[in-house]
Structures are given as structure tokens and as C-alpha cells.
C-alpha positions as CSV (number, residue, x, y, z in Angstrom):
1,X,5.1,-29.1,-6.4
2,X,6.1,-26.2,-8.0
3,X,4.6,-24.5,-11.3
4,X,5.7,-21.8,-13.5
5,X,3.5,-19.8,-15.3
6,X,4.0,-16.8,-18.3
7,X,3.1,-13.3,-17.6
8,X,1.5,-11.2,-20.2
9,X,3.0,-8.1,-20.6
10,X,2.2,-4.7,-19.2
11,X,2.0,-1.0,-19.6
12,X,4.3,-0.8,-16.7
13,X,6.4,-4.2,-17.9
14,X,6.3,-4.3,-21.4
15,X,8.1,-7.7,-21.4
16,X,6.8,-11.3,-20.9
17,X,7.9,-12.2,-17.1
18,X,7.6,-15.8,-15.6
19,X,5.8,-16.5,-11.8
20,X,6.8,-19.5,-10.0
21,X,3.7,-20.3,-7.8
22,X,3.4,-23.5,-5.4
23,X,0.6,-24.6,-3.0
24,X,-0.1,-24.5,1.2
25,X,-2.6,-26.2,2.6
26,X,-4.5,-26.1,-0.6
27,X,-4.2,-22.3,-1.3
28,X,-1.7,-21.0,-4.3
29,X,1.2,-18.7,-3.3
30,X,3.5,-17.3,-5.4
31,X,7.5,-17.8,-4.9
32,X,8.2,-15.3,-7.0
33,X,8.0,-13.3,-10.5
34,X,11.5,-13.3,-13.0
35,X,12.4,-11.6,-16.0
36,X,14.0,-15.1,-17.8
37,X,12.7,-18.3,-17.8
38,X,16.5,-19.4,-17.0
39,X,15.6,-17.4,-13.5
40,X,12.5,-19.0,-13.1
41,X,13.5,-22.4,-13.4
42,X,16.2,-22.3,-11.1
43,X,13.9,-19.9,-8.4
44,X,11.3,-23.4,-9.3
45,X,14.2,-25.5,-8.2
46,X,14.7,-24.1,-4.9
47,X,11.0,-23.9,-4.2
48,X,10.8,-27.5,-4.6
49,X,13.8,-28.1,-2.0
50,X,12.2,-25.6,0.7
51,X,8.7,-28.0,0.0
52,X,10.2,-31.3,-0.3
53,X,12.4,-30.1,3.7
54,X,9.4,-28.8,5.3
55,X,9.9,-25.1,5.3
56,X,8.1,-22.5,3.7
57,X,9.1,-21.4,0.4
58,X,7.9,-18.0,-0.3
59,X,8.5,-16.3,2.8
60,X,10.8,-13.7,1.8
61,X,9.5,-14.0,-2.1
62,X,5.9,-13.6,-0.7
63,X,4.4,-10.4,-2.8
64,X,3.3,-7.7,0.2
65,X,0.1,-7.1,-1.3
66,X,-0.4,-11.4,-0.7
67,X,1.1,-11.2,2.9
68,X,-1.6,-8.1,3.8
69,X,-4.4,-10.0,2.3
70,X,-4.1,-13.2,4.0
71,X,-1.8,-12.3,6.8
72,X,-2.0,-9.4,8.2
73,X,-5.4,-7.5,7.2
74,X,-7.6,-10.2,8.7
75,X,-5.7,-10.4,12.1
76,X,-5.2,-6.8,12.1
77,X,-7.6,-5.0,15.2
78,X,-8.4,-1.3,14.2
79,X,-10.6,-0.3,17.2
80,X,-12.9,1.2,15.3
81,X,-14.6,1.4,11.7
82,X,-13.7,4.6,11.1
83,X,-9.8,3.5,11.1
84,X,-10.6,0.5,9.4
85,X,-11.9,2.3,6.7
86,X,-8.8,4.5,6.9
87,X,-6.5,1.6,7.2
88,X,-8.0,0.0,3.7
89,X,-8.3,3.8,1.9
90,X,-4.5,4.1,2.5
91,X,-3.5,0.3,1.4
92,X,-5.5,0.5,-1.9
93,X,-4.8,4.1,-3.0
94,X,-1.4,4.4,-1.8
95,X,0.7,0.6,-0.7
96,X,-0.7,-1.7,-2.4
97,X,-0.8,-0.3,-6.4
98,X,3.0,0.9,-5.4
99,X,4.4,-1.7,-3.4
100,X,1.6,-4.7,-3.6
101,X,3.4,-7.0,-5.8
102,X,7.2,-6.7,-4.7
103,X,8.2,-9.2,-2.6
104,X,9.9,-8.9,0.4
105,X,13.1,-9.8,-0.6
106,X,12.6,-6.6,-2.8
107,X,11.3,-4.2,-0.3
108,X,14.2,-5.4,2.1
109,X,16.3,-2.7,0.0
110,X,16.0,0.8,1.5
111,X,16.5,2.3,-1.9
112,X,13.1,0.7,-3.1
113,X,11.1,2.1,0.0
114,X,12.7,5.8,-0.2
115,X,12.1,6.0,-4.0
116,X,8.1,5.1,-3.1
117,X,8.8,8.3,-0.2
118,X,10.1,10.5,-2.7
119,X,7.3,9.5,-5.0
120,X,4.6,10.5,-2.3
121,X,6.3,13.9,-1.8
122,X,6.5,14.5,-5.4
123,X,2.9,13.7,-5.6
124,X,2.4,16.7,-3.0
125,X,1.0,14.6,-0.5
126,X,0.6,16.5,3.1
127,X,3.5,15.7,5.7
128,X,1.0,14.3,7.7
129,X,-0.7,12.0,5.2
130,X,3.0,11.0,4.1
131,X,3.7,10.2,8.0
132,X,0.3,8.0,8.3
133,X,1.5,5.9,5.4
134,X,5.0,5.4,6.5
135,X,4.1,4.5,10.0
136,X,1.4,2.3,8.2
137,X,3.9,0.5,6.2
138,X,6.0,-0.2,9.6
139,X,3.5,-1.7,11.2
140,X,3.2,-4.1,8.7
141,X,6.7,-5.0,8.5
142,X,6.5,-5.2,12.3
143,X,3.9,-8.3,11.9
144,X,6.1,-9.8,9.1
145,X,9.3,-9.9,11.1
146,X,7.1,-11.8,13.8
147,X,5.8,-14.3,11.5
148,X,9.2,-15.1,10.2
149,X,9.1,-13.0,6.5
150,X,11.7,-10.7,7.2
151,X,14.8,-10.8,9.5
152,X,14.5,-7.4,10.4
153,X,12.1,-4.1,9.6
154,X,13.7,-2.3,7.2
155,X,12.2,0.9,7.3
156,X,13.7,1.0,11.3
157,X,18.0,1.2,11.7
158,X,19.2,-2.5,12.1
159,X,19.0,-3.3,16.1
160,X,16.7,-0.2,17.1
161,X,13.4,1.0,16.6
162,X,14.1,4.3,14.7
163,X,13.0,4.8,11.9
164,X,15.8,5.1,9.1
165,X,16.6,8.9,8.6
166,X,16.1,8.3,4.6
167,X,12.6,7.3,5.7
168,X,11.6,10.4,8.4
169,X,9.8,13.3,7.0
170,X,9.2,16.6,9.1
171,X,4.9,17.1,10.2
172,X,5.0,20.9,11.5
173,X,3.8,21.1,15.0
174,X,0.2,22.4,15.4
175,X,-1.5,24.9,17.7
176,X,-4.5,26.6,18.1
177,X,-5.3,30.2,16.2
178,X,-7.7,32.3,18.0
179,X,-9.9,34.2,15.6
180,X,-9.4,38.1,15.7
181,X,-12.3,40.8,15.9
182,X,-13.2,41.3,12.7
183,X,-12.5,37.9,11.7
184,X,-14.7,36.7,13.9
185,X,-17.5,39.7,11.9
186,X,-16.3,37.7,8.6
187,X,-16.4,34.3,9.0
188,X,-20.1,33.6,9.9
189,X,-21.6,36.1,7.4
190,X,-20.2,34.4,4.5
191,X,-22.2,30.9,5.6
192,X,-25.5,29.9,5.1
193,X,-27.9,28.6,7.5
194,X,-27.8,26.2,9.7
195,X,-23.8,26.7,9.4
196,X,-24.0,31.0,9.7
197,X,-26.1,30.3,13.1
198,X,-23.9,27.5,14.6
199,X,-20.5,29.2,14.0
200,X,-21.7,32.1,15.9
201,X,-23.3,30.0,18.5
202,X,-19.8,28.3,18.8
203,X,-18.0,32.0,18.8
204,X,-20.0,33.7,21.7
205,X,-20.3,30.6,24.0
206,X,-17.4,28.8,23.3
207,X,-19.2,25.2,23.1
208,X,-17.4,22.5,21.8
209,X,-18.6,21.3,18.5
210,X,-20.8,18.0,19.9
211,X,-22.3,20.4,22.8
212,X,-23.8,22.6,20.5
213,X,-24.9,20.1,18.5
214,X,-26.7,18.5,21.0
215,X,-28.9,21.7,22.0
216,X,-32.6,21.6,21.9
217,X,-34.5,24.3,21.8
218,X,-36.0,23.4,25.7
219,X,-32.1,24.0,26.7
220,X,-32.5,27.7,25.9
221,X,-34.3,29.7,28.9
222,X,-35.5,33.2,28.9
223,X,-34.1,35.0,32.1
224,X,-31.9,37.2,32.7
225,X,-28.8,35.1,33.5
226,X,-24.9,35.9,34.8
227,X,-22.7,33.2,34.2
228,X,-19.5,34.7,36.4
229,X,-18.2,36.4,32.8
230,X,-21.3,37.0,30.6
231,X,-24.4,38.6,31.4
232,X,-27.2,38.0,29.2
233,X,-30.9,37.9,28.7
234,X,-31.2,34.2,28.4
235,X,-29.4,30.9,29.2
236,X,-28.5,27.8,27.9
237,X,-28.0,24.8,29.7
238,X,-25.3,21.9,28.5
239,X,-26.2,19.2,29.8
240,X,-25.6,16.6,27.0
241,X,-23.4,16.3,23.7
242,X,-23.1,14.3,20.7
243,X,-20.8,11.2,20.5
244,X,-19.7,9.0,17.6
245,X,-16.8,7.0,18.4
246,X,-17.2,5.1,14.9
247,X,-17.1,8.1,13.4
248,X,-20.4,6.7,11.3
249,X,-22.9,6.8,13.7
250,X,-23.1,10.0,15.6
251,X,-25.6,9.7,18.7
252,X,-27.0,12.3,21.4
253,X,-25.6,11.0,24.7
254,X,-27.7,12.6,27.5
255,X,-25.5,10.9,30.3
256,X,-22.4,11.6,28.8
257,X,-21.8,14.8,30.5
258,X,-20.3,14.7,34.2
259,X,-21.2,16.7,36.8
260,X,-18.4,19.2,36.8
261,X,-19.0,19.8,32.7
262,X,-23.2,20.3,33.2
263,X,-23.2,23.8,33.3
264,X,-25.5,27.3,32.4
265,X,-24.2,29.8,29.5
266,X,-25.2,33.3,29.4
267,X,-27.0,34.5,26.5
268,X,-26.0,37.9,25.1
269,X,-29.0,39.8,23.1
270,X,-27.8,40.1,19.9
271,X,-26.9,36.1,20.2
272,X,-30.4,35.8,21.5
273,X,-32.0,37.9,18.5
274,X,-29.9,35.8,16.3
275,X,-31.2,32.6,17.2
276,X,-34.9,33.9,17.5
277,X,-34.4,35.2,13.4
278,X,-33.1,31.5,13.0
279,X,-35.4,29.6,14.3
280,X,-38.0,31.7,12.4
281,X,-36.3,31.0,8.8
282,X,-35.1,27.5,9.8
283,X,-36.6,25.5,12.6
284,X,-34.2,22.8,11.9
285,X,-37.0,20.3,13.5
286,X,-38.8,20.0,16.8
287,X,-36.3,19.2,19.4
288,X,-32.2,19.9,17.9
289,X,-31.6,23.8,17.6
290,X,-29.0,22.1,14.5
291,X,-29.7,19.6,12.4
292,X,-28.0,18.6,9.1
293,X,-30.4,19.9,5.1
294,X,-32.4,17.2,3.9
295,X,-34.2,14.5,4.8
296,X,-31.6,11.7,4.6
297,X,-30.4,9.5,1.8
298,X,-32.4,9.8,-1.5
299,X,-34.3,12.8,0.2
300,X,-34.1,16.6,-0.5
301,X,-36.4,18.6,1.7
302,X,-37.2,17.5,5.1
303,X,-35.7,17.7,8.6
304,X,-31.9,16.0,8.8
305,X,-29.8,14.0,11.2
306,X,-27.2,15.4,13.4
307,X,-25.0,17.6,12.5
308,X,-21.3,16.0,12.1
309,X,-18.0,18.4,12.1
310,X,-16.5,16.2,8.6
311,X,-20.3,17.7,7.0
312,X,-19.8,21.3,8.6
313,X,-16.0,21.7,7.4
314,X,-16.7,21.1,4.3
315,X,-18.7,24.7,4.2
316,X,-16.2,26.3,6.6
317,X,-13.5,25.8,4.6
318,X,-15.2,26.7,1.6
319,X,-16.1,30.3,3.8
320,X,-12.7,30.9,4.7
321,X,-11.7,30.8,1.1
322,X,-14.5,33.0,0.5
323,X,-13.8,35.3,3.6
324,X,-9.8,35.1,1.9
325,X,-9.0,34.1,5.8
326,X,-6.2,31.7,6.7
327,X,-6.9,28.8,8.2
328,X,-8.7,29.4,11.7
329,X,-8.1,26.1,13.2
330,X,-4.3,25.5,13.1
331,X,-1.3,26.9,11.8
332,X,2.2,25.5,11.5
């Protein structure tokens, strides 16, 4: 049995509109949504048939934002939290207020999905964001073809899995800029501490981010030291590094490290005085050479967590701005 039921209008539809809604299994599900009655009626009519033969009514008048709720969010597998979180961030801010209640009948049309494009780039949305949501929105249209909603994926040319050229947008290879000399004087000077310290840590050892992170001071051994490149008047040995595969839960792995990557850095003396002035203004705890201000939630002195590279880039890139560098990291 099929209903129809009035529509209030909206900012966006300032006309009264007519759903036709029906029931599976107990649940409501709508058929579709019409400007006329007339429309509804008949759209009621054929919901009716498709009930009264078996078959499922609404597939290809099935709103998206329904079909991701009760479709494919549940049964989707993200991996981890982190891209959960990502995954629902980009529905609700950018699919679903857009594209949520068209049906797929409606989103079958190319013209619909590269006016929602065009809308993104108009926006000024990154390439890259722009790409994530596109490749997104395929993947959904990937499990709805499977389950029978859609003959074929229309953001991908009829009988191949390219992506319709209306639909591609250009991301701008990256690649690694190396800092020059007196950048590399810049940069650290216009950070506070802890951040000042482990950028120049990072610059005169070359460390990745989680093995500096993971330092204790007990890592850091006065003698005179040659590395095969550096000779210095200390040492510092890696032998552990920070991992957070959740991105939510960053932890100090001591057996993460292989054989081959536990390994002795030379400590020049000006790095050396550095991190003896450092540990003098900011002890940054009893074990971790780096640990993130504060106390934790609802605290504001104290002795931090550890250190995660989202928390530090939000000061670096507020130093570069303040250095008036370019970007250090990547350039296109």
C-alpha cells in the first residue's frame, strides 16, 4: 500500500510538493517526491503495481541520502576511524545537503552531477578535496549498481570504468621542497617552544616526525660521536617512534623499529646547546624530550600527551605565514 503525503514548502522549493511513500518489511521508503498531485497519483499507481508483483518499488526513485543511510553506510568497511570520520565529514557537509534527497533516477543524468562539480569548484574547494568527493560519490554508485538501483554508474563512461571527462578534475602532482639556508635560519625562530626546538631537531638530524617524537631524554648521550657524515659532541639513539594508525590514539611503539632503522645520530654543538637551553625553559616532562602544552582536556598547565603532526602544523603553518615563506612541504 501506497500513501501520498503534502510537502510544506521550502526556502529552496517555495511550492507545496507531494511524496509518495510505501512500506518494506515494516520500514517507510519513499517512491518519490512530485511537483502535482496529478504526478503523484499516477507515480502512487505504479508503486502499487511494483508491490502488488513482488518487486521493489523505489529502487531507482530511492532518495541517495535514504540508500546511504540504510544501504550503504552501515555495510560500508573504512579500515579505520580516522576515515570513517572522513567518510561521514564529507557525506554531511558536502553529498548529502546537495545531492541527499534526489533520487536516483535524478542523479542518473550527468548534467545533475556536473552542475554539483561546478558548484564545488565555484565554492573554491581544493582539487584534491574536489577529487576525494567525486571518487566518494563513485563508490557509492558502485554499491548501488550491485544492489540493483542503478543500471550503470553514471559518473564512469557507459561500459568502462572511467570516469566521465565532464566529471575529471586535474590534482597537481606533488613533490618534496627542500628548505634553503636561510630558510632553514627562518622558519624555527618564528616558533615557540616546544615547536621552535622540534623543527630544528627535525632540520639537523633529519628524523621523521614520529622518531622525534618518541625521544626521551635517556636517548641523548654525551660523547663525542661520528655518525659516517656528522661529527658531534653527543648522540641520539632511535630506537623507537610513535604510531597511530587511527589517527586518534597516537602511542610510543618501542618494538616498532627494525633492526636496519635502530640507529645512532650525531649531535652537532650548537644542536646540543639548543636542547640543553630547552630542556632548562621547558622540560616537557620526565621521560618525552616533546610533549604537547597542557595537561589534557579541561586542563591548562601541566605536562601533555604526545605530540601529533595535525597539532604541530597548525603552528607551522601559521610560521610560514609569519616567516612570508612558501609552503615547505610540497609544491605543485
Amino acid at each position: 500500500m501506497a500513501t501520498i503525503r503534502p510537502v510544506r514548502p521550502s526556502p529552496r522549493f517555495p511550492f507545496k510538493r507531494y511524496r509518495v511513500i510505501y512500506k518494506v518489511a515494516g520500514e517507510q521508503r519513499q517512491f518519490g517526491l512530485y511537483d502535482t498531485l496529478d504526478e503523484a497519483e499516477q507515480a502512487k499507481r505504479d508503486c502499487e503495481t511494483h508491490l502488488a508483483k513482488g518487486r521493489n518499488p523505489g529502487a531507482k526513485h530511492t532518495p541517495l541520502g535514504q540508500f546511504i543511510k540504510h544501504d550503504w553506510l552501515p555495510g560500508y568497511d573504512p579500515g579505520s576511524a580516522q576515515r570513517l570520520r572522513t567518510v561521514k565529514t564529507h557525506l554531511n557537509a558536502h553529498i548529502l545537503p546537495s545531492l541527499g534527497e534526489l533520487s536516483f533516477q535524478e542523479l542518473s543524468k550527468l548534467s545533475v552531477l556536473t552542475r554539483w562539480k561546478k558548484a564545488l569548484v565555484a565554492a573554491g574547494y581544493s582539487p584534491s578535496t574536489i577529487h576525494s568527493l567525486l571518487a566518494l560519490l563513485s563508490m557509492i554508485f558502485d554499491r548501488a549498481v550491485a544492489d540493483h538501483y542503478l543500471e550503470h554508474n553514471p559518473m564512469r563512461k557507459p561500459g568502462t570504468l572511467k570516469r566521465s571527462p565532464e566529471l575529471q578534475i586535474r590534482v597537481g602532482p606533488s613533490r618534496p621542497r627542500y628548505l634553503t639556508h636561510p630558510e632553514a635560519i627562518t622558519l624555527p625562530e618564528a616558533l615557540a617552544e616546544p615547536y621552535r626546538m622540534l623543527v630544528l631537531l627535525l632540520l639537523y638530524t633529519g628524523l621523521r616526525f614520529g622518531e622525534a617524537t618518541a625521544l626521551e631524554w635517556r636517548h641523548l648521550q654525551r660523547r663525542a660521536y661520528f655518525d659516517g657524515a656528522v661529527r658531534g659532541t653527543a648522540l641520539l639513539r632511535v630506537e623507537q617512534t610513535v604510531e597511530d594508525p587511527d589517527r586518534c590514539r597516537p602511542q610510543i611503539k618501542p618494538d616498532a623499529k627494525t633492526a636496519a632503522s635502530i640507529r645512532q645520530i650525531a649531535v652537532q654543538p650548537y644542536l646540543l646547546e639548543q636542547l640543553d637551553a630547552y630542556h632548562e625553559q621547558y622540560p616537557g616532562g620526565p621521560n618525552l624530550i616533546f610533549r604537547a602544552p597542557g595537561g589534557g582536556q579541561g586542563k591548562k598547565r601541566g605536562t601533555g600527551g604526545i605530540m601529533v603532526d595535525s597539532h604541530v602544523n597548525r603552528y607551522l603553518r601559521a610560521a610560514i605565514k609569519t616567516a612570508k615563506l612558501t609552503d615547505p612541504w610540497t609544491e605543485s
